[in-house]
N, C-alpha and C positions, 0 to 999 in steps of 0.2 A: 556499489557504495563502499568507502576506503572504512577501514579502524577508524580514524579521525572523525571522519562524518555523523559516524555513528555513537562515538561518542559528546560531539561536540553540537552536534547537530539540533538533540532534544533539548540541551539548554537554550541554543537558539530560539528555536521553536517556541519551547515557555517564557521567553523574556517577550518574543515578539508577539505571542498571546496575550502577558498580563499587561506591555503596554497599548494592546487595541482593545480589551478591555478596557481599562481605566478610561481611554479616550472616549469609548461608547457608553461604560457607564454614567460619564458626564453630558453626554447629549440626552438634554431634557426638551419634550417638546408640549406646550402648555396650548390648550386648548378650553376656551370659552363658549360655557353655553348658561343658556337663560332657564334651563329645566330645573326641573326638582323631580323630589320622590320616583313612580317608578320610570319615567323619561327617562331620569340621571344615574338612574343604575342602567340601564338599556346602555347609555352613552357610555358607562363605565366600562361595561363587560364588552364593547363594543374597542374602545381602548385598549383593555387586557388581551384581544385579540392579537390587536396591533402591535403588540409589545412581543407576542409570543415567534409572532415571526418577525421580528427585531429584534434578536435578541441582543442586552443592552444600552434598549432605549426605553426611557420612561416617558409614559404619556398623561403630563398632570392636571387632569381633571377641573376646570376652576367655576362650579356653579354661581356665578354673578347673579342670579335671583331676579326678583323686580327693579334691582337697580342694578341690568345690563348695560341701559347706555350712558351712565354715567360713570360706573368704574371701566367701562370699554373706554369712555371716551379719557377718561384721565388718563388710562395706561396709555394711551397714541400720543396724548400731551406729554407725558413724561418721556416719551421715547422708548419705551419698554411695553408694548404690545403683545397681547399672547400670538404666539405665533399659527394658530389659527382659533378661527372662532362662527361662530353663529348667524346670521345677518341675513337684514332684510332691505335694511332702511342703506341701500346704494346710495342714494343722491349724499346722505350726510357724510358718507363713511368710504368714498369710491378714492378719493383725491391719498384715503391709507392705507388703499386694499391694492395687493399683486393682481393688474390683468393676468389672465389664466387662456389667453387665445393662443399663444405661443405653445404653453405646453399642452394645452387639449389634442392643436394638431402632431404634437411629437408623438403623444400617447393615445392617438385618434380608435385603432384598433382595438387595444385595450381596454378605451374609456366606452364605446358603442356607446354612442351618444342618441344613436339613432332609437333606443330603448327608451328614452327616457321622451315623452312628450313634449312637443314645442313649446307649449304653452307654459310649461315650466319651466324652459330652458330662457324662454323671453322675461322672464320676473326678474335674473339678475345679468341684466344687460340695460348700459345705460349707453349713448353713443355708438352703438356699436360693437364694443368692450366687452366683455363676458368678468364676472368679477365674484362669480360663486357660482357653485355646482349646486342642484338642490336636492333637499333632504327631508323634504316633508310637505303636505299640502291637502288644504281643502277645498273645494269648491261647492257651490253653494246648491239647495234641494226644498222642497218642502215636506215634514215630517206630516201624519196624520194620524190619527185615530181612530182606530179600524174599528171599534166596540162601537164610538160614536157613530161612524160610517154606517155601519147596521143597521143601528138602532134606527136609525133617522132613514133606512130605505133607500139610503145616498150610495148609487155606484163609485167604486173608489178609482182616485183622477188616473190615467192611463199616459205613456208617453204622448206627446203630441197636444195635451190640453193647452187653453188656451187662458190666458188672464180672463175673458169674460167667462169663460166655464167654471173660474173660480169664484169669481165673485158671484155667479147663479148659484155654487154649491153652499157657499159662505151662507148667502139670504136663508138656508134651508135650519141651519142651527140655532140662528136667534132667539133666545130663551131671557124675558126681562125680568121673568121672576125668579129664574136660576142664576141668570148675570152668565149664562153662557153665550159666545160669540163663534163665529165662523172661522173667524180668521186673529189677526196682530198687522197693527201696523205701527212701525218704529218712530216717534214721531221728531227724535233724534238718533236717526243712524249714523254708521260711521259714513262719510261720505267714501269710502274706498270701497267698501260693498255695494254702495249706493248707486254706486258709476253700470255697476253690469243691468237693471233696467233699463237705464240712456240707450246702450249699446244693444241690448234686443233691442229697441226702439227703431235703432237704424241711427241715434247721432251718440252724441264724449259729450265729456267735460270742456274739453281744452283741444284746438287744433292739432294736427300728431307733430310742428315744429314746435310747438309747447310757446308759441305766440301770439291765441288769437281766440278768445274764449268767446266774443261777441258773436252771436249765431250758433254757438254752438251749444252752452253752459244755459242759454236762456232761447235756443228754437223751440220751433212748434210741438216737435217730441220729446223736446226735455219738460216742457209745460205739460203736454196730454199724460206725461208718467206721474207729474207730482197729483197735477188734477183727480187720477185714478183716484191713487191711496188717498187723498185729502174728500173722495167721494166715497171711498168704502167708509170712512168715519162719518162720513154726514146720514148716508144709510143706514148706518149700523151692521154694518155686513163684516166690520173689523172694531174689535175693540183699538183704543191708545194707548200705544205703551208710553211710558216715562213725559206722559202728561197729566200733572197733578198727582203721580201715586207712582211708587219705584217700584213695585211688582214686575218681575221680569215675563218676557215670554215662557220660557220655560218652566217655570212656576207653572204657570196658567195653564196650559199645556198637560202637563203632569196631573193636573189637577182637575182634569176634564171641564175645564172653562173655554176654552176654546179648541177648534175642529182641526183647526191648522195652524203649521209655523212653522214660517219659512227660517232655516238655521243653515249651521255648515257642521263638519263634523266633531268640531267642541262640541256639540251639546248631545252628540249621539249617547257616550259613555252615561250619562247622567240618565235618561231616556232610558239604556238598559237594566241603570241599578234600580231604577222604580219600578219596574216588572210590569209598566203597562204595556198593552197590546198597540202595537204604533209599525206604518207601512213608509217607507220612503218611495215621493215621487220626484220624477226632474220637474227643472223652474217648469210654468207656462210662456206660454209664447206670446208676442202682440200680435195677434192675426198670424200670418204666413211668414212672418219675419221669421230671421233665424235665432235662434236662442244665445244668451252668452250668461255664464257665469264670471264673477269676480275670483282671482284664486289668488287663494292668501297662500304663498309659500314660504316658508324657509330656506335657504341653503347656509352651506360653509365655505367661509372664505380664508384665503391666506393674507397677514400685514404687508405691506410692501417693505416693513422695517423688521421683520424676520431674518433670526440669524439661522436660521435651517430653512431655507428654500427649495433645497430639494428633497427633504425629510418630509417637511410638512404637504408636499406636492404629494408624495408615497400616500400618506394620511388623505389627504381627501379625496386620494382615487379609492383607497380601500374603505371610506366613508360613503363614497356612492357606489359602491360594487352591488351584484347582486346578494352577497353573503351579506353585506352591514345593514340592505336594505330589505330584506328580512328580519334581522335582529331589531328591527325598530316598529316593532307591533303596536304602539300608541300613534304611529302615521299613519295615513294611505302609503301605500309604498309608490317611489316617485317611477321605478321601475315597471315597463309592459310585459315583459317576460316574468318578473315577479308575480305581478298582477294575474296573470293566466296562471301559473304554478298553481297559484293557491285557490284558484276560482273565483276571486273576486268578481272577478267580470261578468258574471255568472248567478252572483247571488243576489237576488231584489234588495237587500237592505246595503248593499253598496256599488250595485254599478249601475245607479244615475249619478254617484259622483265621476265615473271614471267616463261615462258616456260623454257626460258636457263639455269634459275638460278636454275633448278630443275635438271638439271642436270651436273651444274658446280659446283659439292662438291666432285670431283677426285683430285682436286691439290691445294697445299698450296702458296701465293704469297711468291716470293723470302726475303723479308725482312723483314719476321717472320721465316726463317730459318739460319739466320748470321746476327751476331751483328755489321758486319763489312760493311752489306750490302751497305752502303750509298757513301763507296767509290769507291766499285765495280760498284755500279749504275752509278756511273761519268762516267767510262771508256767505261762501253756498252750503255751510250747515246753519247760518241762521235763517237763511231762505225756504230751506226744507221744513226745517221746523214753525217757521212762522204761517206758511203755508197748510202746515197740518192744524195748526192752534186756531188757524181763520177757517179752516176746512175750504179752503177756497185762495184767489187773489195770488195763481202761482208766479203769472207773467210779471205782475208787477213786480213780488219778490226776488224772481229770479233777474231781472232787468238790472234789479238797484242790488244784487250781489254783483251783478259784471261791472257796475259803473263804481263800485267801489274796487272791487280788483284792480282796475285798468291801469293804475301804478305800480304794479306787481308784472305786467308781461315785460319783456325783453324787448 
Protein backbone atom coordinates (compact mmCIF):
# COMPACT_ATOMS: atom_id res chain seq x y z
CA UNK A 1 0.00 0.00 0.00
CA UNK A 2 1.66 3.37 -1.46
CA UNK A 3 1.53 7.14 0.99
CA UNK A 4 -1.27 7.99 -1.25
CA UNK A 5 -3.48 5.03 -0.66
CA UNK A 6 -3.24 5.50 2.72
CA UNK A 7 -4.02 8.55 2.91
CA UNK A 8 -6.61 8.96 0.36
CA UNK A 9 -7.96 5.77 0.61
CA UNK A 10 -9.99 6.32 4.14
CA UNK A 11 -11.70 9.25 2.75
CA UNK A 12 -12.66 7.14 0.06
CA UNK A 13 -13.90 4.45 2.07
CA UNK A 14 -16.10 6.99 4.32
CA UNK A 15 -17.65 8.85 1.45
CA UNK A 16 -18.41 5.44 -0.04
CA UNK A 17 -19.77 4.33 3.35
CA UNK A 18 -22.05 7.45 4.23
CA UNK A 19 -23.29 7.29 0.55
CA UNK A 20 -24.62 3.30 1.05
CA UNK A 21 -25.88 4.30 4.00
CA UNK A 22 -28.06 7.03 3.06
CA UNK A 23 -29.08 4.70 0.25
CA UNK A 24 -29.95 1.82 2.85
CA UNK A 25 -31.15 4.15 5.27
CA UNK A 26 -33.94 5.07 2.63
CA UNK A 27 -34.90 1.51 1.90
CA UNK A 28 -38.14 1.18 3.97
CA UNK A 29 -39.99 -1.96 3.60
CA UNK A 30 -43.72 -1.78 4.98
CA UNK A 31 -45.46 -4.68 5.96
CA UNK A 32 -49.18 -5.27 6.74
CA UNK A 33 -50.81 -7.38 9.28
CA UNK A 34 -54.32 -7.67 10.57
CA UNK A 35 -53.02 -8.33 14.49
CA UNK A 36 -52.97 -6.46 17.49
CA UNK A 37 -51.76 -6.50 21.09
CA UNK A 38 -49.53 -9.30 21.97
CA UNK A 39 -49.60 -10.93 18.05
CA UNK A 40 -48.29 -7.31 16.99
CA UNK A 41 -45.51 -7.12 19.28
CA UNK A 42 -44.48 -10.78 18.37
CA UNK A 43 -44.68 -9.28 14.56
CA UNK A 44 -42.74 -6.39 15.71
CA UNK A 45 -39.72 -7.93 17.44
CA UNK A 46 -39.91 -10.43 14.83
CA UNK A 47 -39.11 -7.13 12.34
CA UNK A 48 -36.56 -5.63 14.72
CA UNK A 49 -34.85 -9.07 14.09
CA UNK A 50 -35.02 -8.34 10.58
CA UNK A 51 -33.51 -5.07 10.68
CA UNK A 52 -30.66 -6.27 12.85
CA UNK A 53 -29.17 -8.16 10.22
CA UNK A 54 -30.03 -5.45 7.67
CA UNK A 55 -28.53 -3.18 8.74
CA UNK A 56 -30.16 0.08 7.38
CA UNK A 57 -33.28 -1.21 6.55
CA UNK A 58 -36.36 -0.21 8.31
CA UNK A 59 -39.26 -2.67 8.61
CA UNK A 60 -42.61 -0.43 9.06
CA UNK A 61 -44.93 -2.21 10.86
CA UNK A 62 -48.58 -1.17 9.71
CA UNK A 63 -51.30 -2.82 11.98
CA UNK A 64 -54.49 -2.50 9.55
CA UNK A 65 -56.89 -3.94 12.33
CA UNK A 66 -60.37 -5.03 11.56
CA UNK A 67 -60.27 -3.03 8.61
CA UNK A 68 -57.38 -5.06 6.77
CA UNK A 69 -59.24 -5.43 3.57
CA UNK A 70 -60.36 -2.44 3.06
CA UNK A 71 -57.17 -0.13 3.62
CA UNK A 72 -55.30 -3.35 1.84
CA UNK A 73 -57.49 -3.13 -0.82
CA UNK A 74 -57.25 0.84 -1.15
CA UNK A 75 -53.58 0.84 -0.90
CA UNK A 76 -53.44 -1.80 -4.35
CA UNK A 77 -56.23 0.82 -5.77
CA UNK A 78 -53.98 3.66 -5.19
CA UNK A 79 -50.83 1.92 -6.40
CA UNK A 80 -49.06 2.06 -3.29
CA UNK A 81 -49.16 -1.33 -1.62
CA UNK A 82 -47.29 -2.40 1.35
CA UNK A 83 -44.78 -4.41 0.16
CA UNK A 84 -45.61 -7.36 2.00
CA UNK A 85 -48.48 -8.26 3.99
CA UNK A 86 -50.79 -10.91 5.66
CA UNK A 87 -53.31 -12.89 3.50
CA UNK A 88 -55.57 -15.31 3.01
CA UNK A 89 -58.28 -14.37 0.96
CA UNK A 90 -56.12 -15.49 -2.66
CA UNK A 91 -58.95 -15.50 -5.08
CA UNK A 92 -59.72 -11.58 -4.17
CA UNK A 93 -56.08 -10.57 -3.82
CA UNK A 94 -53.87 -13.10 -6.28
CA UNK A 95 -54.37 -10.94 -9.69
CA UNK A 96 -51.84 -8.13 -6.85
CA UNK A 97 -49.85 -10.58 -5.29
CA UNK A 98 -45.97 -11.73 -6.68
CA UNK A 99 -46.20 -15.55 -7.70
CA UNK A 100 -43.31 -16.90 -5.32
CA UNK A 101 -42.79 -20.34 -7.56
CA UNK A 102 -39.82 -18.87 -9.09
CA UNK A 103 -38.07 -17.88 -6.24
CA UNK A 104 -39.14 -20.80 -3.74
CA UNK A 105 -37.21 -22.98 -6.44
CA UNK A 106 -33.96 -20.47 -6.56
CA UNK A 107 -34.08 -20.73 -2.57
CA UNK A 108 -35.51 -24.37 -2.52
CA UNK A 109 -32.54 -25.50 -0.06
CA UNK A 110 -32.79 -22.76 2.19
CA UNK A 111 -36.52 -22.45 2.21
CA UNK A 112 -37.10 -26.60 3.13
CA UNK A 113 -40.31 -26.61 2.22
CA UNK A 114 -40.43 -30.13 2.81
CA UNK A 115 -40.84 -28.97 6.88
CA UNK A 116 -43.53 -27.31 6.47
CA UNK A 117 -46.90 -29.44 5.83
CA UNK A 118 -48.61 -29.93 2.57
CA UNK A 119 -51.66 -29.00 3.79
CA UNK A 120 -50.51 -25.80 4.47
CA UNK A 121 -48.56 -25.19 1.74
CA UNK A 122 -51.97 -26.09 -0.53
CA UNK A 123 -54.07 -23.04 1.36
CA UNK A 124 -52.10 -20.42 -0.70
CA UNK A 125 -52.03 -21.92 -4.02
CA UNK A 126 -54.57 -21.04 -6.51
CA UNK A 127 -54.12 -22.61 -10.24
CA UNK A 128 -51.19 -23.93 -9.54
CA UNK A 129 -49.31 -20.59 -8.50
CA UNK A 130 -47.91 -20.54 -4.98
CA UNK A 131 -48.80 -16.82 -3.73
CA UNK A 132 -47.86 -17.01 0.15
CA UNK A 133 -45.82 -18.77 2.37
CA UNK A 134 -47.68 -19.66 5.49
CA UNK A 135 -47.42 -18.39 8.91
CA UNK A 136 -49.82 -19.64 11.11
CA UNK A 137 -52.74 -22.11 11.46
CA UNK A 138 -55.51 -24.15 12.92
CA UNK A 139 -57.14 -27.01 12.43
CA UNK A 140 -60.15 -28.20 13.86
CA UNK A 141 -60.61 -30.69 17.44
CA UNK A 142 -63.22 -31.24 20.03
CA UNK A 143 -62.57 -29.60 23.47
CA UNK A 144 -64.23 -31.44 26.63
CA UNK A 145 -64.70 -31.50 30.16
CA UNK A 146 -62.88 -33.78 31.97
CA UNK A 147 -64.75 -32.93 35.62
CA UNK A 148 -67.87 -33.34 33.61
CA UNK A 149 -66.43 -36.66 31.93
CA UNK A 150 -66.10 -38.12 35.60
CA UNK A 151 -68.68 -37.01 37.01
CA UNK A 152 -71.07 -38.54 34.50
CA UNK A 153 -68.87 -42.15 34.51
CA UNK A 154 -68.33 -41.19 30.78
CA UNK A 155 -64.71 -42.71 29.38
CA UNK A 156 -63.27 -39.73 27.77
CA UNK A 157 -63.42 -39.92 23.63
CA UNK A 158 -60.02 -41.65 22.51
CA UNK A 159 -58.42 -41.24 18.83
CA UNK A 160 -60.35 -43.19 16.53
CA UNK A 161 -63.97 -42.37 17.90
CA UNK A 162 -66.60 -42.12 15.86
CA UNK A 163 -69.49 -39.49 15.26
CA UNK A 164 -71.99 -42.13 16.56
CA UNK A 165 -69.62 -42.62 19.76
CA UNK A 166 -70.41 -38.97 20.16
CA UNK A 167 -73.59 -38.63 19.94
CA UNK A 168 -74.02 -42.05 22.51
CA UNK A 169 -71.67 -39.80 24.88
CA UNK A 170 -73.62 -36.54 24.09
CA UNK A 171 -77.36 -38.52 25.14
CA UNK A 172 -75.41 -39.29 28.65
CA UNK A 173 -75.32 -35.45 29.81
CA UNK A 174 -78.73 -34.31 29.19
CA UNK A 175 -79.75 -32.41 32.10
CA UNK A 176 -83.28 -30.33 31.54
CA UNK A 177 -83.44 -29.11 34.76
CA UNK A 178 -79.82 -27.86 34.65
CA UNK A 179 -80.19 -26.85 30.87
CA UNK A 180 -77.07 -28.83 30.50
CA UNK A 181 -76.24 -30.47 27.03
CA UNK A 182 -73.79 -33.02 25.52
CA UNK A 183 -72.69 -31.25 22.83
CA UNK A 184 -73.30 -27.57 20.37
CA UNK A 185 -74.33 -27.44 17.15
CA UNK A 186 -73.84 -24.25 15.03
CA UNK A 187 -76.92 -23.77 13.43
CA UNK A 188 -75.01 -20.98 11.33
CA UNK A 189 -71.49 -21.96 10.73
CA UNK A 190 -69.17 -20.55 8.72
CA UNK A 191 -69.55 -22.63 5.78
CA UNK A 192 -65.56 -22.89 5.26
CA UNK A 193 -65.22 -25.01 8.41
CA UNK A 194 -68.37 -26.49 7.55
CA UNK A 195 -66.85 -28.04 4.36
CA UNK A 196 -64.35 -30.58 6.50
CA UNK A 197 -67.67 -32.90 7.55
CA UNK A 198 -68.58 -33.16 3.63
CA UNK A 199 -65.05 -34.27 3.33
CA UNK A 200 -64.83 -37.00 6.04
CA UNK A 201 -68.02 -37.88 4.53
CA UNK A 202 -66.23 -38.91 1.39
CA UNK A 203 -67.94 -35.85 -0.80
CA UNK A 204 -67.06 -31.11 -1.42
CA UNK A 205 -68.86 -28.54 -1.89
CA UNK A 206 -68.08 -27.97 -5.39
CA UNK A 207 -66.30 -30.23 -8.13
CA UNK A 208 -62.25 -29.87 -7.68
CA UNK A 209 -62.63 -27.69 -11.51
CA UNK A 210 -64.81 -25.27 -9.36
CA UNK A 211 -67.65 -26.21 -12.09
CA UNK A 212 -70.18 -28.35 -11.00
CA UNK A 213 -71.87 -28.31 -7.46
CA UNK A 214 -74.80 -30.57 -8.60
CA UNK A 215 -74.04 -33.91 -6.87
CA UNK A 216 -71.87 -32.90 -4.95
CA UNK A 217 -73.02 -29.61 -2.51
CA UNK A 218 -76.47 -31.58 -2.33
CA UNK A 219 -75.41 -35.72 -2.57
CA UNK A 220 -76.43 -38.39 -0.38
CA UNK A 221 -73.43 -37.32 2.12
CA UNK A 222 -73.70 -33.96 2.20
CA UNK A 223 -77.57 -34.68 3.16
CA UNK A 224 -76.62 -37.59 5.87
CA UNK A 225 -73.95 -34.66 7.58
CA UNK A 226 -76.68 -31.89 7.74
CA UNK A 227 -79.48 -34.73 8.81
CA UNK A 228 -76.90 -35.86 11.74
CA UNK A 229 -76.48 -32.33 13.39
CA UNK A 230 -80.21 -31.23 12.59
CA UNK A 231 -80.98 -34.89 14.55
CA UNK A 232 -78.66 -34.16 17.52
CA UNK A 233 -81.16 -31.12 17.99
CA UNK A 234 -84.24 -32.94 17.56
CA UNK A 235 -82.80 -35.53 20.38
CA UNK A 236 -81.54 -33.26 22.31
CA UNK A 237 -78.01 -34.71 22.39
CA UNK A 238 -76.84 -30.95 21.10
CA UNK A 239 -77.98 -27.74 22.31
CA UNK A 240 -78.48 -24.66 19.13
CA UNK A 241 -76.29 -22.12 18.93
CA UNK A 242 -77.14 -18.67 17.51
CA UNK A 243 -80.85 -19.98 17.07
CA UNK A 244 -83.06 -17.64 19.08
CA UNK A 245 -80.18 -16.64 21.70
CA UNK A 246 -76.53 -15.43 20.76
CA UNK A 247 -74.79 -17.25 23.72
CA UNK A 248 -71.83 -18.55 22.19
CA UNK A 249 -70.41 -22.03 22.44
CA UNK A 250 -67.63 -21.10 24.47
CA UNK A 251 -69.68 -19.32 26.87
CA UNK A 252 -71.45 -22.59 27.43
CA UNK A 253 -68.63 -24.47 27.52
CA UNK A 254 -66.82 -22.56 30.23
CA UNK A 255 -69.74 -22.67 31.91
CA UNK A 256 -70.25 -26.39 32.35
CA UNK A 257 -73.55 -26.28 30.19
CA UNK A 258 -72.33 -28.32 27.78
CA UNK A 259 -69.89 -31.72 27.44
CA UNK A 260 -68.48 -30.85 24.34
CA UNK A 261 -67.31 -28.29 21.73
CA UNK A 262 -66.03 -28.78 18.82
CA UNK A 263 -63.56 -25.41 18.25
CA UNK A 264 -60.04 -24.80 16.60
CA UNK A 265 -57.40 -23.10 18.40
CA UNK A 266 -59.04 -19.46 18.96
CA UNK A 267 -60.77 -20.71 21.61
CA UNK A 268 -58.09 -22.67 23.28
CA UNK A 269 -56.42 -19.27 24.96
CA UNK A 270 -59.84 -18.37 26.45
CA UNK A 271 -60.32 -22.12 27.80
CA UNK A 272 -56.94 -21.68 29.69
CA UNK A 273 -57.65 -18.19 31.21
CA UNK A 274 -60.84 -19.84 32.76
CA UNK A 275 -58.83 -22.46 34.65
CA UNK A 276 -61.39 -25.21 33.85
CA UNK A 277 -60.32 -28.69 33.65
CA UNK A 278 -60.81 -29.35 29.78
CA UNK A 279 -59.01 -32.63 27.45
CA UNK A 280 -58.57 -32.12 23.63
CA UNK A 281 -59.74 -34.84 21.38
CA UNK A 282 -59.40 -35.20 17.38
CA UNK A 283 -62.64 -34.67 15.02
CA UNK A 284 -64.72 -38.25 15.02
CA UNK A 285 -64.88 -40.08 12.20
CA UNK A 286 -68.07 -41.29 9.76
CA UNK A 287 -67.59 -44.89 10.35
CA UNK A 288 -64.20 -45.99 8.65
CA UNK A 289 -63.96 -42.91 6.54
CA UNK A 290 -60.86 -41.05 6.86
CA UNK A 291 -60.97 -37.85 8.94
CA UNK A 292 -60.32 -34.20 7.53
CA UNK A 293 -60.06 -31.17 9.12
CA UNK A 294 -60.82 -27.61 7.62
CA UNK A 295 -57.50 -25.44 8.25
CA UNK A 296 -57.82 -21.95 8.47
CA UNK A 297 -54.32 -20.60 7.79
CA UNK A 298 -52.50 -17.55 7.38
CA UNK A 299 -49.44 -16.82 5.27
CA UNK A 300 -47.53 -13.66 3.89
CA UNK A 301 -47.44 -12.47 0.76
CA UNK A 302 -45.35 -10.12 -1.33
CA UNK A 303 -47.48 -7.03 -3.94
CA UNK A 304 -46.68 -7.69 -7.46
CA UNK A 305 -46.30 -3.71 -7.35
CA UNK A 306 -43.45 -3.74 -4.69
CA UNK A 307 -40.67 -1.56 -5.18
CA UNK A 308 -38.18 -4.06 -3.27
CA UNK A 309 -38.69 -7.47 -4.51
CA UNK A 310 -36.00 -8.79 -3.62
CA UNK A 311 -35.82 -7.13 0.05
CA UNK A 312 -39.12 -8.30 0.72
CA UNK A 313 -38.36 -11.97 -0.69
CA UNK A 314 -35.24 -11.77 2.28
CA UNK A 315 -38.48 -10.99 4.58
CA UNK A 316 -40.60 -13.66 3.91
CA UNK A 317 -38.05 -16.27 4.03
CA UNK A 318 -36.83 -15.02 7.42
CA UNK A 319 -40.80 -14.83 8.22
CA UNK A 320 -41.08 -18.57 7.60
CA UNK A 321 -37.67 -19.59 9.02
CA UNK A 322 -37.45 -21.87 11.88
CA UNK A 323 -36.24 -18.71 14.23
CA UNK A 324 -39.45 -16.32 13.21
CA UNK A 325 -41.58 -19.44 13.60
CA UNK A 326 -40.81 -19.89 17.00
CA UNK A 327 -41.05 -16.28 17.85
CA UNK A 328 -44.70 -16.66 17.01
CA UNK A 329 -46.11 -18.35 20.19
CA UNK A 330 -49.84 -17.24 19.60
CA UNK A 331 -49.70 -19.76 16.35
CA UNK A 332 -49.24 -23.51 15.90
CA UNK A 333 -46.00 -23.19 14.55
CA UNK A 334 -46.48 -24.02 10.63
CA UNK A 335 -43.02 -25.77 11.02
CA UNK A 336 -42.34 -29.96 11.82
CA UNK A 337 -39.07 -29.53 13.09
CA UNK A 338 -40.34 -26.65 15.11
CA UNK A 339 -43.12 -28.68 16.07
CA UNK A 340 -40.83 -31.68 17.53
CA UNK A 341 -38.31 -29.12 19.22
CA UNK A 342 -40.71 -28.04 21.45
CA UNK A 343 -42.85 -31.32 21.87
CA UNK A 344 -45.72 -30.41 20.59
CA UNK A 345 -46.27 -33.45 19.05
CA UNK A 346 -46.09 -34.87 22.12
CA UNK A 347 -48.43 -33.09 24.28
CA UNK A 348 -52.32 -34.32 24.47
CA UNK A 349 -53.45 -30.67 24.57
CA UNK A 350 -52.07 -30.07 21.05
CA UNK A 351 -51.06 -32.81 18.86
CA UNK A 352 -54.75 -33.80 17.58
CA UNK A 353 -54.21 -30.42 15.94
CA UNK A 354 -50.91 -31.37 14.32
CA UNK A 355 -52.17 -35.13 13.95
CA UNK A 356 -55.11 -34.15 11.49
CA UNK A 357 -53.40 -31.76 9.69
CA UNK A 358 -50.99 -34.31 8.55
CA UNK A 359 -53.37 -35.78 6.86
CA UNK A 360 -55.78 -33.13 5.79
CA UNK A 361 -53.83 -32.31 2.35
CA UNK A 362 -56.65 -34.65 0.18
CA UNK A 363 -58.87 -31.66 -0.52
CA UNK A 364 -58.84 -28.11 -1.61
CA UNK A 365 -61.45 -25.35 0.26
CA UNK A 366 -64.31 -24.52 -1.96
CA UNK A 367 -63.33 -20.90 -2.56
CA UNK A 368 -60.06 -21.26 -3.99
CA UNK A 369 -61.80 -23.38 -6.73
CA UNK A 370 -64.67 -20.43 -8.09
CA UNK A 371 -64.27 -17.03 -8.30
CA UNK A 372 -68.02 -16.98 -7.88
CA UNK A 373 -67.70 -18.82 -4.65
CA UNK A 374 -69.06 -16.07 -2.28
CA UNK A 375 -72.32 -16.05 -3.58
CA UNK A 376 -72.72 -19.75 -3.77
CA UNK A 377 -71.55 -19.68 -0.01
CA UNK A 378 -74.84 -17.28 0.69
CA UNK A 379 -77.16 -19.85 -0.61
CA UNK A 380 -75.56 -23.05 1.20
CA UNK A 381 -75.55 -21.11 4.54
CA UNK A 382 -79.09 -20.47 4.21
CA UNK A 383 -79.57 -24.22 3.50
CA UNK A 384 -77.66 -25.27 6.69
CA UNK A 385 -79.36 -23.13 8.70
CA UNK A 386 -82.66 -23.61 7.59
CA UNK A 387 -82.12 -27.20 7.95
CA UNK A 388 -81.08 -26.98 11.55
CA UNK A 389 -84.28 -24.43 12.20
CA UNK A 390 -86.71 -27.36 10.58
CA UNK A 391 -84.31 -29.96 12.41
CA UNK A 392 -85.03 -31.89 9.36
CA UNK A 393 -85.91 -31.38 5.17
CA UNK A 394 -81.95 -31.25 4.35
CA UNK A 395 -82.25 -32.53 0.64
CA UNK A 396 -84.78 -30.19 -0.22
CA UNK A 397 -82.71 -27.29 1.32
CA UNK A 398 -79.77 -28.28 0.01
CA UNK A 399 -81.28 -28.97 -3.76
CA UNK A 400 -82.91 -25.33 -3.84
CA UNK A 401 -79.25 -23.85 -2.71
CA UNK A 402 -77.61 -25.61 -6.00
CA UNK A 403 -80.54 -24.48 -8.23
CA UNK A 404 -80.07 -21.18 -7.16
CA UNK A 405 -76.26 -21.20 -7.48
CA UNK A 406 -76.30 -22.61 -10.92
CA UNK A 407 -75.69 -18.99 -12.36
CA UNK A 408 -72.81 -18.64 -10.37
CA UNK A 409 -70.67 -21.81 -11.93
CA UNK A 410 -68.39 -21.18 -15.11
Amino acid sequence: MTATTRIIGPAILAATFCAGWAQAEDKVLRFATWDSDESLAIEEAIAKKFEEAHPGVKVQVEPYGDGFDQKLTAAMGAGSPPDVMYMWNFPSYKDSLLPLDDLIAKDAAELNLADIPQGLLNTAKIDGKTYGLPVGFTTHVVFYNKDMFAAAGVPEPKAGWTWDDLRADAAKFRNKDQKVYGFAVDAKPDPYDFEQFLWSDGTKYISDDGRTIDGYMNSPEAVEVLTMFADMLKTEQAVGLNIGDDTSGSTLFKGGKIAMYQSAMWSKSGLDESGMHYGVAPMPTFGSKPVHSAIDASAISIAKDTKEPDLAWEFVKFFSSPEAVKMRKNDLPVRTSVVKELGMDQDPMFKPFFDILAVSNRETHAFLKNPNWGRIQDNLAKAIEATMIDQGNAKQHLDEAVAASARFLN
